[in-house]
C-alpha positions as CSV (number, residue, x, y, z in Angstrom):
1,X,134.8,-21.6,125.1
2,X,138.6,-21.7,126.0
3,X,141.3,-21.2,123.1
4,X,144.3,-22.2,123.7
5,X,147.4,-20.1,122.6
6,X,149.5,-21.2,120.5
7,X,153.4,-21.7,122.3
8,X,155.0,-20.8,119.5
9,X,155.7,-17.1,118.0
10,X,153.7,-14.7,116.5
11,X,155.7,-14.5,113.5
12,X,159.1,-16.4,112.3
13,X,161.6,-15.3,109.6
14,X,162.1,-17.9,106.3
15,X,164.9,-18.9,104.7
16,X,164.2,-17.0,101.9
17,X,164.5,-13.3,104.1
18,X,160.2,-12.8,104.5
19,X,158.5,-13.0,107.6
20,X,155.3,-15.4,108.2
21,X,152.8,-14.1,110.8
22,X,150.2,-16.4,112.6
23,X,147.3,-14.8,110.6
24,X,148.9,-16.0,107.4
25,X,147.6,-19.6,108.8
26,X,144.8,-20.8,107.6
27,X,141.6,-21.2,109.9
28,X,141.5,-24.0,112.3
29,X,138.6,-24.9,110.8
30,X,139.5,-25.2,107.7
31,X,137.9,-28.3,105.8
32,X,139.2,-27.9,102.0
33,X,142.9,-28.3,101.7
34,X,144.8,-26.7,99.4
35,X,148.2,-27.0,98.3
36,X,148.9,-23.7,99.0
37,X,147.2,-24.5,102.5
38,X,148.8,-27.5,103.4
39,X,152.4,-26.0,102.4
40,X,151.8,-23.1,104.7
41,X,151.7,-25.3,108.1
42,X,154.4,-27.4,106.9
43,X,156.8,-24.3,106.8
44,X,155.2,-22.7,109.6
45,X,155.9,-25.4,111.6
46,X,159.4,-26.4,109.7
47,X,160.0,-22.5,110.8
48,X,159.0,-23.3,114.6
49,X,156.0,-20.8,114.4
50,X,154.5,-24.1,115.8
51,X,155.3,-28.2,116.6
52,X,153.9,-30.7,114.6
53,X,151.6,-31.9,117.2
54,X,150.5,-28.4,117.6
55,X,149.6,-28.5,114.1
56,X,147.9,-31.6,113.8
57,X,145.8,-30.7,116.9
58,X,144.6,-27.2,115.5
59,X,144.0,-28.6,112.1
60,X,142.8,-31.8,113.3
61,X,144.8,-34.1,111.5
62,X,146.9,-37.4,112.0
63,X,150.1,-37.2,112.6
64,X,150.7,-39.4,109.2
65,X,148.9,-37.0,107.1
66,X,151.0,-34.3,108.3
67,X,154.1,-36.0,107.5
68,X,152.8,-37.4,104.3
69,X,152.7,-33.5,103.6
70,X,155.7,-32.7,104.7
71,X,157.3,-35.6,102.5
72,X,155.9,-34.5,99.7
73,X,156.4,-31.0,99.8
74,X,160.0,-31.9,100.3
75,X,160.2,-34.7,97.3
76,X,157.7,-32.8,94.6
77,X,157.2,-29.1,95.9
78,X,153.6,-27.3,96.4
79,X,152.5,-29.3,93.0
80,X,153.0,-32.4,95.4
81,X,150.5,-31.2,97.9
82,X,147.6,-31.1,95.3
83,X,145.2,-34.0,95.4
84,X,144.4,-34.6,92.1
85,X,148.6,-35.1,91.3
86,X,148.7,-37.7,94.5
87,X,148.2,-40.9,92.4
88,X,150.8,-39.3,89.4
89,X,153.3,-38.9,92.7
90,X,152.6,-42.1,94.5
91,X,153.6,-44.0,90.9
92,X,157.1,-42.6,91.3
């Protein structure tokens, strides 16, 4: 089997001073999503570690559910990501 590698780098420096590495990413086959999960591509790829299509590809996901993540991540923080608060959020 052929992996692609990833374009981006290996590891990008935040805002807030810390470095992200790759392996901080969760698997590509992850299945249960997380807040802390999803919040992790969304700054790796606001970071450039990767693109958003690059993303979505890895992590199979659509395009819309990547920037419904990104949204609101930006609008609610982390607590936005969770699944359980998305009907609470979507009221707002």
């Amino acid at each position: 089997m052929f992996v692609k590698r990833n374009s981006g780098p290996i590891s990008v420096t935040m805002p807030d001073g810390t470095t992200m590495t790759r392996s901080e990413l969760p698997p590509a086959n992850t299945i249960r999503w997380v807040a802390r999960r999803k919040a992790t591509v969304v700054r790796a790829v606001a970071a450039g570690m990767m693109t958003r299509e690059e993303a979505c590809d890895m992590y199979a996901l659509s395009i819309e559910e990547f920037d419904n993540w990104l949204a609101s991540l930006a609008k609610f923080g982390r607590g936005g990501l969770r699944v359980t608060k998305i009907q609470k959020y979507k009221q707002l």
